[in-house]
PyMOL commands that place a pseudoatom at each C-alpha (Angstrom):
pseudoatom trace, name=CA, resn=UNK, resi=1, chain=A, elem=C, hetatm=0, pos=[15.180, 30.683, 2.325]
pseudoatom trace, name=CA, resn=UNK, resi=2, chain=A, elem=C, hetatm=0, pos=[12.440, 29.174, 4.613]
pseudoatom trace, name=CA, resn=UNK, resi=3, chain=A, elem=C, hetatm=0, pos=[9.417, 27.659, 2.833]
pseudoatom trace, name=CA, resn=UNK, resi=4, chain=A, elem=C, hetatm=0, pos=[6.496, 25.584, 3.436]
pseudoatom trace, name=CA, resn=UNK, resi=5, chain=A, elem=C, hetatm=0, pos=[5.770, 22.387, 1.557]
pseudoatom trace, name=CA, resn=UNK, resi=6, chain=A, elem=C, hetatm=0, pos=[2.811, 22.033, -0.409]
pseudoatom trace, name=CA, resn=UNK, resi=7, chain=A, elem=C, hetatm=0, pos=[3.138, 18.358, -1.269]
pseudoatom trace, name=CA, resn=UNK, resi=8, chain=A, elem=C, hetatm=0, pos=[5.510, 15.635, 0.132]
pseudoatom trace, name=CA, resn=UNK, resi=9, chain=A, elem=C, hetatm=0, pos=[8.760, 16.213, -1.165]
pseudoatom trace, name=CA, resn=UNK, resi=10, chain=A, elem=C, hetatm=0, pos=[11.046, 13.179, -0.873]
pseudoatom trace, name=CA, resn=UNK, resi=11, chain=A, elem=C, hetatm=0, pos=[14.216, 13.157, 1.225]
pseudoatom trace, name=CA, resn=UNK, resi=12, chain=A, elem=C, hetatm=0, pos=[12.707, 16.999, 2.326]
pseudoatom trace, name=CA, resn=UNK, resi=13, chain=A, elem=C, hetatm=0, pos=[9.720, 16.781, 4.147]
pseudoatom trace, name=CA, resn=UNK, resi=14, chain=A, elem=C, hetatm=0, pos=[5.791, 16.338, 4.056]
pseudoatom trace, name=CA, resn=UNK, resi=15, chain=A, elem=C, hetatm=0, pos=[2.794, 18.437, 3.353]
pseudoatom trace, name=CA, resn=UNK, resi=16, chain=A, elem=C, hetatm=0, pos=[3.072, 21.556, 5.622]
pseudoatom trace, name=CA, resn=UNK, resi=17, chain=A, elem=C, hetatm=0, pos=[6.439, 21.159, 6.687]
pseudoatom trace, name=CA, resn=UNK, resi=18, chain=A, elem=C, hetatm=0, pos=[8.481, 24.534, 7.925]
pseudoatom trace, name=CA, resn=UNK, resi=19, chain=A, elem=C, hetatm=0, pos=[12.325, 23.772, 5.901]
pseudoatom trace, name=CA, resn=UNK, resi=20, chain=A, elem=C, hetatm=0, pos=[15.102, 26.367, 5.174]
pseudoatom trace, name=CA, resn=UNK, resi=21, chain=A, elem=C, hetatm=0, pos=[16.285, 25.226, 1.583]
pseudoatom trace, name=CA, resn=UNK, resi=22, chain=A, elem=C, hetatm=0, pos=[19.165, 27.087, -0.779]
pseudoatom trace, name=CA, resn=UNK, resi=23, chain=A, elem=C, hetatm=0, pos=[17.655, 29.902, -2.615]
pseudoatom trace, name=CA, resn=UNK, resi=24, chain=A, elem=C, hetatm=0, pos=[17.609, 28.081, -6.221]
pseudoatom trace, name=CA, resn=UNK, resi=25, chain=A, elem=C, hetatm=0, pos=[16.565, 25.479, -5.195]
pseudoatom trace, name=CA, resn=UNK, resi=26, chain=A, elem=C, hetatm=0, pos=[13.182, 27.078, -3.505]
pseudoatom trace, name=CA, resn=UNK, resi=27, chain=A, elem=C, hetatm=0, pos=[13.499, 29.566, -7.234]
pseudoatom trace, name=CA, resn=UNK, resi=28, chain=A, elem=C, hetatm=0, pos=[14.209, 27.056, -9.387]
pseudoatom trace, name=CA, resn=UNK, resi=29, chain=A, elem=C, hetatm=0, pos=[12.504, 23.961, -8.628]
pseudoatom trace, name=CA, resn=UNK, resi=30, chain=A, elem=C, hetatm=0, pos=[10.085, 24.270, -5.504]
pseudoatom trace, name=CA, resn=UNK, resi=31, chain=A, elem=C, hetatm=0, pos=[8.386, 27.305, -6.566]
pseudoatom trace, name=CA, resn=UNK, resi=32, chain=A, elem=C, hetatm=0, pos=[8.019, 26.053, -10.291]
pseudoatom trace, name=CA, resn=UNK, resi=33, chain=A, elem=C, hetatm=0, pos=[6.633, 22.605, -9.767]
pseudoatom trace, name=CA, resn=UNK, resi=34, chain=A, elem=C, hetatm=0, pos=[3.989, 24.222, -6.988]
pseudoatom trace, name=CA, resn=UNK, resi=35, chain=A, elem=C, hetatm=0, pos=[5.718, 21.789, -4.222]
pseudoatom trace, name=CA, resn=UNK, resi=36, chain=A, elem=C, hetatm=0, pos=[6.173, 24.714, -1.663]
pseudoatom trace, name=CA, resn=UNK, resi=37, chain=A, elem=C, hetatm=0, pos=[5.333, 28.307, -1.480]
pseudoatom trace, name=CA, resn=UNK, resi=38, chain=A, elem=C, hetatm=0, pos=[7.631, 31.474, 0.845]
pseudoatom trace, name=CA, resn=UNK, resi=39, chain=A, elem=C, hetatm=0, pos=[7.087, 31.231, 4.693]
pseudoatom trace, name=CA, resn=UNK, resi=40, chain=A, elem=C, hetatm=0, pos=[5.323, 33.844, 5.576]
pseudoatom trace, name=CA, resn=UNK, resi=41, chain=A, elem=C, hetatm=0, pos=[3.596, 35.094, 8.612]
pseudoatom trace, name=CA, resn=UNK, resi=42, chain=A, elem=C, hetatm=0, pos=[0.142, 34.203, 7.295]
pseudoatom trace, name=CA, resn=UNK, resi=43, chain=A, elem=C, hetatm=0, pos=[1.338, 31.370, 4.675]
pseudoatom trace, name=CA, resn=UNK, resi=44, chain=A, elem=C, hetatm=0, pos=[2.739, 29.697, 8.212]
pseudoatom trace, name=CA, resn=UNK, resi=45, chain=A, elem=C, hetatm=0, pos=[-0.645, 30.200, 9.538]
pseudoatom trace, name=CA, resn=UNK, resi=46, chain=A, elem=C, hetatm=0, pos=[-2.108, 28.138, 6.357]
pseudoatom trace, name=CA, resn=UNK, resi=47, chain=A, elem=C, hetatm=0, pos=[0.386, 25.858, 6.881]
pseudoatom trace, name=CA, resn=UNK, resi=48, chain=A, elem=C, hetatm=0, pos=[-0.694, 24.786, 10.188]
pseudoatom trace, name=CA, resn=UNK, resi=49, chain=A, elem=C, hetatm=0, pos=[-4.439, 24.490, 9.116]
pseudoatom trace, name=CA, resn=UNK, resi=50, chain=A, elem=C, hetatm=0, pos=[-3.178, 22.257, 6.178]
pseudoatom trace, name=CA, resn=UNK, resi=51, chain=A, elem=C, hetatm=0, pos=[-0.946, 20.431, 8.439]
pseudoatom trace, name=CA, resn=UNK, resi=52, chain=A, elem=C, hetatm=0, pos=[-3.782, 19.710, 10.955]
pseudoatom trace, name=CA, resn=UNK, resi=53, chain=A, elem=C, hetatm=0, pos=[-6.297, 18.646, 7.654]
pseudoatom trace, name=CA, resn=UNK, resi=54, chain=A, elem=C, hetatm=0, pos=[-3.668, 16.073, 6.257]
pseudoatom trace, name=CA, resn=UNK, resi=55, chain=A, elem=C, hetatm=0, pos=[-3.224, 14.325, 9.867]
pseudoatom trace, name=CA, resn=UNK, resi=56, chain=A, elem=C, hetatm=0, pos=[-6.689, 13.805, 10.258]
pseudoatom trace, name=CA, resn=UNK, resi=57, chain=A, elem=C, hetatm=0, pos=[-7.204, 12.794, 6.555]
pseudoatom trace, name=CA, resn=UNK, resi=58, chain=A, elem=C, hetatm=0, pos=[-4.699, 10.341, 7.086]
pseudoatom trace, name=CA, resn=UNK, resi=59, chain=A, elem=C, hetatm=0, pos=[-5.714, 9.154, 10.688]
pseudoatom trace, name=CA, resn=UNK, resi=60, chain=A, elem=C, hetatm=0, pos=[-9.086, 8.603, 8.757]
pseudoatom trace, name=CA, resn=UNK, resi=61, chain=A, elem=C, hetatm=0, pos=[-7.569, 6.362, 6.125]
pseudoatom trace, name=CA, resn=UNK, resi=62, chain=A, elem=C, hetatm=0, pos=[-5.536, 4.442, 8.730]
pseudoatom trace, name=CA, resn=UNK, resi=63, chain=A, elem=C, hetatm=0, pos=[-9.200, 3.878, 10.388]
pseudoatom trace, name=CA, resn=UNK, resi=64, chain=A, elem=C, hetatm=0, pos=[-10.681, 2.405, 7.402]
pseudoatom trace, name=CA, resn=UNK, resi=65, chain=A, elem=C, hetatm=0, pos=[-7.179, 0.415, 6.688]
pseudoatom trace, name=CA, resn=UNK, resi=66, chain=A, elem=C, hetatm=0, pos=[-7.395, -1.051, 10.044]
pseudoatom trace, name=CA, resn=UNK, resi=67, chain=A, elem=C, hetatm=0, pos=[-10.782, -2.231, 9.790]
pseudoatom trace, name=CA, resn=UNK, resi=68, chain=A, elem=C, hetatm=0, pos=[-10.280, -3.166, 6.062]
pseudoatom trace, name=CA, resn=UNK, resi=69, chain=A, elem=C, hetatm=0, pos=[-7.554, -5.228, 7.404]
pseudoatom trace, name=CA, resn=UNK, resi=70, chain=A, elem=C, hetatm=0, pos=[-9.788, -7.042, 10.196]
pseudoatom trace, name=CA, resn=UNK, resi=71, chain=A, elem=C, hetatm=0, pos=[-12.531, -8.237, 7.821]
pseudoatom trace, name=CA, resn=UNK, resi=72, chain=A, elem=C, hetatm=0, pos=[-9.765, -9.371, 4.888]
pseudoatom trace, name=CA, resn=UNK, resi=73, chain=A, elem=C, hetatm=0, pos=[-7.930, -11.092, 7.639]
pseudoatom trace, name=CA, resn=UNK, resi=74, chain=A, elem=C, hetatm=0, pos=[-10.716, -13.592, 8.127]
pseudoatom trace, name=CA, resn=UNK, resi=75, chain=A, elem=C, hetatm=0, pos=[-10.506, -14.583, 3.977]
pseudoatom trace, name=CA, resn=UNK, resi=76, chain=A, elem=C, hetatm=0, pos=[-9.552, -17.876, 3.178]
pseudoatom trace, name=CA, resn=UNK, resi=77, chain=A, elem=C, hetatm=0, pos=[-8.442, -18.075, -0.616]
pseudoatom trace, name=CA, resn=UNK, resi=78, chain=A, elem=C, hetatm=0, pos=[-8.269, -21.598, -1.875]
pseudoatom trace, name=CA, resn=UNK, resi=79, chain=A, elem=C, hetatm=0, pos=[-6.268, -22.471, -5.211]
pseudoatom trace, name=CA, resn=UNK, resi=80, chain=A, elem=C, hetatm=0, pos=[-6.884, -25.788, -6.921]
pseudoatom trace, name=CA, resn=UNK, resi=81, chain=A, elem=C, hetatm=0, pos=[-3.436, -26.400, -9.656]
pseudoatom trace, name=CA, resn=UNK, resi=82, chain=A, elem=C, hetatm=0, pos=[-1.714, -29.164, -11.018]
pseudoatom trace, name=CA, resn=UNK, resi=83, chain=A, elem=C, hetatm=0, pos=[0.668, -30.818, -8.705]
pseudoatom trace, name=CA, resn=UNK, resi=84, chain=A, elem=C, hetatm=0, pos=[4.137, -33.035, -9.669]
pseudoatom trace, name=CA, resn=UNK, resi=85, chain=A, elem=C, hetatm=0, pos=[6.112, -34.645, -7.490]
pseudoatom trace, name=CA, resn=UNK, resi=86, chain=A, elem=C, hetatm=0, pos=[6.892, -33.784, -3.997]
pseudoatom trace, name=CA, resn=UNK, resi=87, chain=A, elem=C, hetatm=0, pos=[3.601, -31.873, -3.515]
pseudoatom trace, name=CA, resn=UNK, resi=88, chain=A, elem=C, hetatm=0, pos=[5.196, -28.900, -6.149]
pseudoatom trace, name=CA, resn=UNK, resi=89, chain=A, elem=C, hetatm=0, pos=[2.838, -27.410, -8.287]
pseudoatom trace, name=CA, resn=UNK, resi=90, chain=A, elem=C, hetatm=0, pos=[3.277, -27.259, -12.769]
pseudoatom trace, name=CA, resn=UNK, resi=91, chain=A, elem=C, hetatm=0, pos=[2.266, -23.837, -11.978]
pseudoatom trace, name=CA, resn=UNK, resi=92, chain=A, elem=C, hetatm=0, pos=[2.450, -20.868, -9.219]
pseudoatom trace, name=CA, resn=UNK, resi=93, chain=A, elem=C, hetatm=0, pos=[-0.183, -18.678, -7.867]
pseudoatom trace, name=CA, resn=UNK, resi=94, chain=A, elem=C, hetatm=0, pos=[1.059, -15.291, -8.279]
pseudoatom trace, name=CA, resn=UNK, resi=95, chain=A, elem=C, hetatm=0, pos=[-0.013, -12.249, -6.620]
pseudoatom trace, name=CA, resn=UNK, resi=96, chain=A, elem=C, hetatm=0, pos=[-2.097, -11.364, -9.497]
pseudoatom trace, name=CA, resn=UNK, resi=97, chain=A, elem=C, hetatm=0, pos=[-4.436, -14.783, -9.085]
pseudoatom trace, name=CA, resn=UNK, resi=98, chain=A, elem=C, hetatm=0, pos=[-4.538, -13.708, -5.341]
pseudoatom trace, name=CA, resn=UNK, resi=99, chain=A, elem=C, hetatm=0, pos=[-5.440, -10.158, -5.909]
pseudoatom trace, name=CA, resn=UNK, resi=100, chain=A, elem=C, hetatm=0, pos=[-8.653, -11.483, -8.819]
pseudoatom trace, name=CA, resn=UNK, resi=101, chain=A, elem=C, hetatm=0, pos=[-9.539, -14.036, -6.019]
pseudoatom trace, name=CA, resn=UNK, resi=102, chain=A, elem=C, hetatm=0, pos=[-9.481, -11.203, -3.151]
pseudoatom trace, name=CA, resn=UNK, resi=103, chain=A, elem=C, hetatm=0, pos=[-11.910, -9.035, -5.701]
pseudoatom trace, name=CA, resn=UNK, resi=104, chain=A, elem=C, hetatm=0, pos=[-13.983, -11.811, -6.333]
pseudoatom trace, name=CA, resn=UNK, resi=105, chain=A, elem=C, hetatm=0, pos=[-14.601, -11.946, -2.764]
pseudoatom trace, name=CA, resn=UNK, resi=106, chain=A, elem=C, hetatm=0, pos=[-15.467, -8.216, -2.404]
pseudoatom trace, name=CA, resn=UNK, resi=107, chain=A, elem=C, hetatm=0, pos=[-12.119, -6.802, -1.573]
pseudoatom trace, name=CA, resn=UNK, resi=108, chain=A, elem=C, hetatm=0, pos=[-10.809, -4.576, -3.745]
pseudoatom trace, name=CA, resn=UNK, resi=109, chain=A, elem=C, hetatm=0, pos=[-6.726, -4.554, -3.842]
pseudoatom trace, name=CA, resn=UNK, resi=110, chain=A, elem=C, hetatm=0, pos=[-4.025, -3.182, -5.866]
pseudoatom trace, name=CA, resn=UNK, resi=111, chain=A, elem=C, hetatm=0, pos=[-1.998, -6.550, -6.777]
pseudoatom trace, name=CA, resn=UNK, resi=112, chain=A, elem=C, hetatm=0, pos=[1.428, -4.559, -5.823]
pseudoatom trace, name=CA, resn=UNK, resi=113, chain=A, elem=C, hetatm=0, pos=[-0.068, -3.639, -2.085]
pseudoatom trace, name=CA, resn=UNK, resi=114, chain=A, elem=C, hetatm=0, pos=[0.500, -7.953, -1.876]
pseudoatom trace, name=CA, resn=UNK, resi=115, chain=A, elem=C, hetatm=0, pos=[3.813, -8.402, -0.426]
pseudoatom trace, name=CA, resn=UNK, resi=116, chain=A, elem=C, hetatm=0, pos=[4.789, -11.960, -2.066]
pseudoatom trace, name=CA, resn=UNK, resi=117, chain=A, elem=C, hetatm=0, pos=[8.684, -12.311, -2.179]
pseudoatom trace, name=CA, resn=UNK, resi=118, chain=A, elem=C, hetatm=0, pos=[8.123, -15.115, -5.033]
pseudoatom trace, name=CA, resn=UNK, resi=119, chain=A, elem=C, hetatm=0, pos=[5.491, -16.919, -6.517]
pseudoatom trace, name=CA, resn=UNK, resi=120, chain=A, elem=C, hetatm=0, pos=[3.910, -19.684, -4.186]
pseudoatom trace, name=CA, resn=UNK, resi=121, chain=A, elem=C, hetatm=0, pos=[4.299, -23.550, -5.543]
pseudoatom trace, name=CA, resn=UNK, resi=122, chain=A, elem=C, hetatm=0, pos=[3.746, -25.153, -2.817]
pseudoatom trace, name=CA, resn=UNK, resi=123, chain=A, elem=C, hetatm=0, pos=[0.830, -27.154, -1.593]
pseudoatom trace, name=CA, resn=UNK, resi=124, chain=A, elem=C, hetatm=0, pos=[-0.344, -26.340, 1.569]
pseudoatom trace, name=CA, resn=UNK, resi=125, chain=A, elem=C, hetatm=0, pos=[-1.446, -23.319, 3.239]
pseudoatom trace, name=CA, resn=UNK, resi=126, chain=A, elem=C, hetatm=0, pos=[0.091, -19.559, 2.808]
pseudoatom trace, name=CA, resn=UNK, resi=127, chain=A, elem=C, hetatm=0, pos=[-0.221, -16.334, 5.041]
pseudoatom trace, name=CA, resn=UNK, resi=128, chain=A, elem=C, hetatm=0, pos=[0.187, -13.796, 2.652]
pseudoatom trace, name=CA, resn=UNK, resi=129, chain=A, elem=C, hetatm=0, pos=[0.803, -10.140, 3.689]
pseudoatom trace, name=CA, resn=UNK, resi=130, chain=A, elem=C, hetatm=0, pos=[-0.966, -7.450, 2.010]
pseudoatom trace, name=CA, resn=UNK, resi=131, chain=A, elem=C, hetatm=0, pos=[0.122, -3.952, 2.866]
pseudoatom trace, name=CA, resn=UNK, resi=132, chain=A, elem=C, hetatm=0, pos=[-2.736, -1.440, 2.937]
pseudoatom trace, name=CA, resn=UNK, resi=133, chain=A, elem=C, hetatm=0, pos=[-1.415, 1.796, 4.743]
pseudoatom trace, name=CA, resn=UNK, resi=134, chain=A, elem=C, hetatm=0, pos=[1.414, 2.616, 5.926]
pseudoatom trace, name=CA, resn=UNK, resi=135, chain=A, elem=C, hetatm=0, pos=[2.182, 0.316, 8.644]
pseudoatom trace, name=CA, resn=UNK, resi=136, chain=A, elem=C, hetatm=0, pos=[-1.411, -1.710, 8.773]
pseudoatom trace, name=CA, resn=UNK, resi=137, chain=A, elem=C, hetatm=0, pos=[-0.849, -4.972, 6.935]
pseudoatom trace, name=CA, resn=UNK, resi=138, chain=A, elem=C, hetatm=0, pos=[-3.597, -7.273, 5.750]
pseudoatom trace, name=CA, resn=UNK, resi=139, chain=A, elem=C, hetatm=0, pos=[-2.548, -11.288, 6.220]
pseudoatom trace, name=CA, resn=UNK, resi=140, chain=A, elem=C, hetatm=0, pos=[-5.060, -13.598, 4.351]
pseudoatom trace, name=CA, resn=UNK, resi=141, chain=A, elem=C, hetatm=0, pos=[-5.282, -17.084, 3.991]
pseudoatom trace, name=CA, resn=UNK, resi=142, chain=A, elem=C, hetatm=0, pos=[-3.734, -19.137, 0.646]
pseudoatom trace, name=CA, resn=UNK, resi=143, chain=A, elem=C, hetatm=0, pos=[-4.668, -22.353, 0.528]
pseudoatom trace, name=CA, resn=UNK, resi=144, chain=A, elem=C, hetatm=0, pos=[-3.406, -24.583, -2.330]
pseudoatom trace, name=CA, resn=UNK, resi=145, chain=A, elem=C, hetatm=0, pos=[-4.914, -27.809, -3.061]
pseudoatom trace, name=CA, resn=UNK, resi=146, chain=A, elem=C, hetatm=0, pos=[-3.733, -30.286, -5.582]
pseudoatom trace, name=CA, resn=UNK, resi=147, chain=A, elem=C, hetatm=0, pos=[-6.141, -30.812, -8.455]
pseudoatom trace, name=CA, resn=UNK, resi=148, chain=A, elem=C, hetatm=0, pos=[-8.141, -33.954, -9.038]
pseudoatom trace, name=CA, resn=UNK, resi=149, chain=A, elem=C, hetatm=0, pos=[-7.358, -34.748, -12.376]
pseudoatom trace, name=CA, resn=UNK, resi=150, chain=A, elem=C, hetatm=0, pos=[-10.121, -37.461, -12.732]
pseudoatom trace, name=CA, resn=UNK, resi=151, chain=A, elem=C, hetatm=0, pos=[-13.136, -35.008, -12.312]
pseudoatom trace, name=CA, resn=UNK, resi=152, chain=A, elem=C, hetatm=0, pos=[-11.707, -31.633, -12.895]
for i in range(1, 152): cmd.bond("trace and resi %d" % i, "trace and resi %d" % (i + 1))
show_as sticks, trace
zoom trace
């Protein structure tokens, strides 16, 4: 049975997609869950509108992304903690302290768009990736500073 998708259907296809699926599967779980409705002559039609709206919706976010990503490129985010021996911190800064400190500088950010593999606790200065569409990536500035225990 040939239908179009309404939504983005993992491991099928994206809004507005043309797919031939089984018939319960289109009955059964497309059709119920308002994911995809029959291909027909003028539902193709719709289709192609809605295919046309989504691309430049999304070529729209990928604009704002990319210039998002040009001004939060130029942040520098510096981290005072406690430091032990060989310049390792008591701590870690976490994506969570870099997301508040991102916010706090006008950016807002989801903490799980920040691509940190671990924790950082290190002293020294971190590029730290921040995905925020598809393939634009953010990379800001971490700088961590050891913490001068006499007048902090």
């Amino acid at each position: 049975m040939k239908v179009i998708l309404k939504k983005d259907v993992e491991k099928l296809g994206g809004i507005g997609d043309l797919k031939e699926v089984a018939n319960g599967y289109a009955r059964n779980f497309l059709f119920p869950q308002d994911l995809a409705m029959p291909a027909t002559k003028g539902a193709v039609k719709e289709a192609e509108q809605l295919k046309r709206a989504v691309e430049k919706r999304k070529q729209k976010q990928r604009n704002d992304a990319q210039a998002l990503a040009a001004s939060m490129s130029k942040l520098r985010l510096p981290f005072k903690r406690r430091v032990g021996e060989n310049e390792r911190l008591y701590g870690s800064v976490t994506s969570s302290d870099i997301a508040e400190a991102i916010e706090a500088a006008g950016f807002e950010v989801d903490r799980r768009k920040i691509e940190l593999d671990e924790p950082l606790k290190e002293v020294g200065s971190h590029s730290v990736p921040i995905k925020l569409f598809g393939d634009v990536v953010a990379h800001v500035t971490v700088v961590i500073e050891p913490l001068d225990e006499e007048n902090g």
